[in-house]
VEXVO-565468 format. One record per residue (C-alpha): residue in one letter; x, y, z. Coordinates in steps of 0.001 Angstrom, whole numbers, plus 500000, padded with zeros to 6 digits. Layout:
N
dodo A&c1 X&c2 Y&c3 Z
...
end
This chain:
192
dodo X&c1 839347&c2 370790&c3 590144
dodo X&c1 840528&c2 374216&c3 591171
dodo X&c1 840520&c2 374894&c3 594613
dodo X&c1 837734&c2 378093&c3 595115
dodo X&c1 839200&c2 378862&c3 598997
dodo X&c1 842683&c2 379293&c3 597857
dodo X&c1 841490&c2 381200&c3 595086
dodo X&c1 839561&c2 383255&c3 597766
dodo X&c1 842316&c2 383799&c3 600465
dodo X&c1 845567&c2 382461&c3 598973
dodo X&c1 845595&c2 383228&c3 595034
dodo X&c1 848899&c2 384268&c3 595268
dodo X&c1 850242&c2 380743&c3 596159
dodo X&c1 847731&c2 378923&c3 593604
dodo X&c1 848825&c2 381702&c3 590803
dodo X&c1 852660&c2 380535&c3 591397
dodo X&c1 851821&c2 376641&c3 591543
dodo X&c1 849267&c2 376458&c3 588297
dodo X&c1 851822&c2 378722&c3 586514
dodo X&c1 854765&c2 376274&c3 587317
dodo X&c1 852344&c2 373273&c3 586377
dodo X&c1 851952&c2 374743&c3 582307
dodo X&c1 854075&c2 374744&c3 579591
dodo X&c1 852949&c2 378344&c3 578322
dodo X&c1 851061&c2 381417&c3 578878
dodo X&c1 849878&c2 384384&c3 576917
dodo X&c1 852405&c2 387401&c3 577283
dodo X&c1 851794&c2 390883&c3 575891
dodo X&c1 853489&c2 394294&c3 575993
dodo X&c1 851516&c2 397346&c3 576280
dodo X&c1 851478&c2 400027&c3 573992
dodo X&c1 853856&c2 397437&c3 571511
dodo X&c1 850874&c2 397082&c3 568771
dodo X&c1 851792&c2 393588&c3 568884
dodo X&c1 849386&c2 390390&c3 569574
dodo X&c1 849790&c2 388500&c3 572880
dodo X&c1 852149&c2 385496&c3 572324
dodo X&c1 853337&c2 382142&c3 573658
dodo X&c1 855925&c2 381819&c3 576103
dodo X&c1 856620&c2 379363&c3 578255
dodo X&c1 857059&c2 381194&c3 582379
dodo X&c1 859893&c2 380693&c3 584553
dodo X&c1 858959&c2 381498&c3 587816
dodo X&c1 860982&c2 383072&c3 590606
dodo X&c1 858785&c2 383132&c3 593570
dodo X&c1 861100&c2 384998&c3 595985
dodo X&c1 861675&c2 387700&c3 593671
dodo X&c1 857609&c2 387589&c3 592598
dodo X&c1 859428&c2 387876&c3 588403
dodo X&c1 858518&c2 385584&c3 585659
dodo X&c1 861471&c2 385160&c3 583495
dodo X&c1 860847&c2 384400&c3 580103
dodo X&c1 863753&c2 383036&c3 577433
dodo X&c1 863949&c2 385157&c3 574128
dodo X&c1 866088&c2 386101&c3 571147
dodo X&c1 867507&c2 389581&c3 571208
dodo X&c1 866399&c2 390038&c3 567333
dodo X&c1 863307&c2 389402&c3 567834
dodo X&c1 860182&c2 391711&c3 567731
dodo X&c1 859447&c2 390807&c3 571764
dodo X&c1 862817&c2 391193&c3 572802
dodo X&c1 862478&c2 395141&c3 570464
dodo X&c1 859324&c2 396051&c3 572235
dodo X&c1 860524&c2 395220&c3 575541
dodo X&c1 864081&c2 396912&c3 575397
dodo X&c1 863843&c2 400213&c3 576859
dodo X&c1 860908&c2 398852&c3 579490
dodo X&c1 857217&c2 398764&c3 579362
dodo X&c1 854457&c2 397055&c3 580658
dodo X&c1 853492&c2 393751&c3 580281
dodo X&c1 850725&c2 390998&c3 580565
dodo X&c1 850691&c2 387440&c3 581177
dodo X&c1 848148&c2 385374&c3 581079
dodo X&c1 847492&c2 381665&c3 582348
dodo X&c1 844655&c2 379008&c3 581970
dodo X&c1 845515&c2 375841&c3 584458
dodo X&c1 845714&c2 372543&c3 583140
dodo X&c1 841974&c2 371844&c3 583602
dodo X&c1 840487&c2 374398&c3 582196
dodo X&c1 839166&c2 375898&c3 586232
dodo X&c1 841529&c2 378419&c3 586398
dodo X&c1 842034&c2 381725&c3 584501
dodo X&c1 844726&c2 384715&c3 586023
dodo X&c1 846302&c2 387749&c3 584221
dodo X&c1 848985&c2 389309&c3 585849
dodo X&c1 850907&c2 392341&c3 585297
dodo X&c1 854094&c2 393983&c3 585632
dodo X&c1 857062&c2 395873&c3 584768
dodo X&c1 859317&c2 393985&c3 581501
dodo X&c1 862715&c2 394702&c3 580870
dodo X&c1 865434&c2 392857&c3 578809
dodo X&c1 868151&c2 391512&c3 580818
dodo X&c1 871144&c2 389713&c3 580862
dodo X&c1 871588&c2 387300&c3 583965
dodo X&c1 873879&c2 384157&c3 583432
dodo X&c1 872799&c2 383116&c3 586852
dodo X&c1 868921&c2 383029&c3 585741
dodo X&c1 869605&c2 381505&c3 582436
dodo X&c1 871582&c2 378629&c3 584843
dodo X&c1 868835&c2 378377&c3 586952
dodo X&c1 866361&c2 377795&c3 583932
dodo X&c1 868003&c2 376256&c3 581159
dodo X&c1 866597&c2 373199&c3 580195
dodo X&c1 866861&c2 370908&c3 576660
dodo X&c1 863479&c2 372707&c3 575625
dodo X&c1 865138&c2 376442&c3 575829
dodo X&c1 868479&c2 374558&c3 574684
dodo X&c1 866708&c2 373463&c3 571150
dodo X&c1 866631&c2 377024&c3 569934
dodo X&c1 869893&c2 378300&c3 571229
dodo X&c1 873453&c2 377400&c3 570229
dodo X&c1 873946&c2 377192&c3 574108
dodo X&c1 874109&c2 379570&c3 577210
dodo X&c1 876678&c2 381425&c3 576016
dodo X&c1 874575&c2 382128&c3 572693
dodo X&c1 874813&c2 386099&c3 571217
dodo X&c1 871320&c2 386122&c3 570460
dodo X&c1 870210&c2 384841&c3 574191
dodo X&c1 868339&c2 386946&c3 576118
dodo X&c1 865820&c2 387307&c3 578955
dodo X&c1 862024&c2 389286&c3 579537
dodo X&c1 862219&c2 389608&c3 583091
dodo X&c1 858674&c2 390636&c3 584249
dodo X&c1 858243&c2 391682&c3 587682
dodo X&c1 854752&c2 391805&c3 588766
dodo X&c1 852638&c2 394092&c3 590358
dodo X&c1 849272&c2 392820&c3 590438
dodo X&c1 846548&c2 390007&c3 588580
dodo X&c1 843553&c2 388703&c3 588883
dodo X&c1 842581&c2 384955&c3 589058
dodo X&c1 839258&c2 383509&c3 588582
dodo X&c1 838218&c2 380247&c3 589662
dodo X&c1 835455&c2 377930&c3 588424
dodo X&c1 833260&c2 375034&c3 589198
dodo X&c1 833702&c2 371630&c3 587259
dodo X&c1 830787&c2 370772&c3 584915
dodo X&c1 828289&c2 369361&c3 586843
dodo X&c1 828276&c2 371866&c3 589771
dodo X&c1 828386&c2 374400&c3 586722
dodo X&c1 825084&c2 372291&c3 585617
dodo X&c1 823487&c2 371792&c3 589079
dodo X&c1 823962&c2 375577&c3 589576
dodo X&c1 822299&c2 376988&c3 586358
dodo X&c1 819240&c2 374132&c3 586951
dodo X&c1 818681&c2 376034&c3 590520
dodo X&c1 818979&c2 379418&c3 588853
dodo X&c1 816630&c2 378685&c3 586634
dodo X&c1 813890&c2 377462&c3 589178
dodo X&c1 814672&c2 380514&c3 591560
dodo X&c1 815931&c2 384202&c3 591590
dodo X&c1 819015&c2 383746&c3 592207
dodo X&c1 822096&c2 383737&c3 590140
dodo X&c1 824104&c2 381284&c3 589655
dodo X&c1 827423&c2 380738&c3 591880
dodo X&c1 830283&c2 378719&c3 589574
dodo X&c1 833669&c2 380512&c3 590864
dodo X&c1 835082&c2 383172&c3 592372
dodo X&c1 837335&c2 385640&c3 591198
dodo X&c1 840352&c2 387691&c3 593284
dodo X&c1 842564&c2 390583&c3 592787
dodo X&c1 845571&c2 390603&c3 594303
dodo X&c1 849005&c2 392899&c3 594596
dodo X&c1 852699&c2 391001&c3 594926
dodo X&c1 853741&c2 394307&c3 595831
dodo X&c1 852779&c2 394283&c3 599492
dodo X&c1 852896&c2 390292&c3 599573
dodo X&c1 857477&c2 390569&c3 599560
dodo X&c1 858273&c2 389942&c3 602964
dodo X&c1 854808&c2 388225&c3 604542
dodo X&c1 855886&c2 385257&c3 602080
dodo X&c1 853601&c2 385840&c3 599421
dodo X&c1 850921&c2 383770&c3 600947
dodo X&c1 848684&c2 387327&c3 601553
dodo X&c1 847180&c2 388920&c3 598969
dodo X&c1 846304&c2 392492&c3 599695
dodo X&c1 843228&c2 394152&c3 597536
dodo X&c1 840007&c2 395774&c3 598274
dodo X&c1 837573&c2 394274&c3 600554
dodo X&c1 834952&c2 394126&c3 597416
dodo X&c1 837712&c2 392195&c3 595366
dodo X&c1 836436&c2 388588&c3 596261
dodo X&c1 833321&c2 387632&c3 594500
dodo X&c1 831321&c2 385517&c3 593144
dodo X&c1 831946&c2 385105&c3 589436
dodo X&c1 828656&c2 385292&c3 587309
dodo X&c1 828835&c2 385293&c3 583868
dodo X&c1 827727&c2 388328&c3 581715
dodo X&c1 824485&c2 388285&c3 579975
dodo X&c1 824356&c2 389109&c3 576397
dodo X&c1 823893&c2 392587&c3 576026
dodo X&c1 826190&c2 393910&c3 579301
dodo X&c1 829309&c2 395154&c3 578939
end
């Protein structure tokens, strides 16, 4: 189960150490037209940039040439944790980051390192948000004592948070409005 306090007062940490725990997120470039897709994040914590392996000739690799924007998005392993983060993308060429990173997954759809069509999405974030949740039966206990009260019910929290101002403290402090921490409730049918 997803820890709520470090969702609370360290997401940064928890974003890096679900997103090294899963084999792919959701990444999409703004403005591109194009549908999120697959790709699985290689994360470089000191430098707060998600590298991602891609083939030059490929419609990602087009949209991102030239810069942009980009999204990533995670679910953790259990199903408790949700973040999207965003951040600059740019197409790069970085032998020592495709050393760091290579592995026989990337290696099945590349001749090898030294492959023409090799290249790298470096995204360097900015900001995200993360969102925590309960497991099932707190999610059940806290619905039950919604129902009998006025209150709503409390199953997460959810954070935003800048790795912008976090280079330098570590990246264990996440720096975002005082209001950015709440409880997460789930929308109604009808609100937007």
């Amino acid at each position: 189960m997803v820890d709520l306090a470090k969702t609370r007062q360290q997401p940064i940490e928890q974003f890096w150490d679900i997103t090294e725990d899963i084999r792919a997120g959701m990444l999409g470039v703004e403005g591109s037209g194009q549908h999120m897709q697959p790709m699985h994040p290689n994360c470089e914590r000191e430098g707060r940039n998600i590298w991602f392996f891609v083939k030059k000739d490929s419609d990602l690799a087009h949209a991102v040439d030239g810069g942009g924007r980009g999204h990533f998005c995670v679910i953790g392993r259990n199903h408790d944790y949700h973040a999207c983060v965003a951040g600059k993308l740019s197409l790069e060429h970085d032998p020592a980051i495709v050393d760091r990173f290579w592995n026989s997954v990337t290696a099945a759809w590349f001749t090898g390192k030294d492959d023409p069509k090799l290249g790298l999405v470096k995204m360097a974030l900015d900001d995200g948000v993360a969102w925590g949740s309960v497991g099932p039966m707190q999610f059940g206990w806290e619905v039950l004592k919604a129902n009998m009260s006025e209150h709503e019910p409390d199953i997460g929290a959810r954070k935003h948070f800048s790795f912008v101002h976090s280079v330098g403290n570590g990246g264990d402090q996440a720096h975002a409005p005082a209001d950015s921490t709440s409880r997460y409730v789930p929308r109604q049918e009808g609100q937007v």
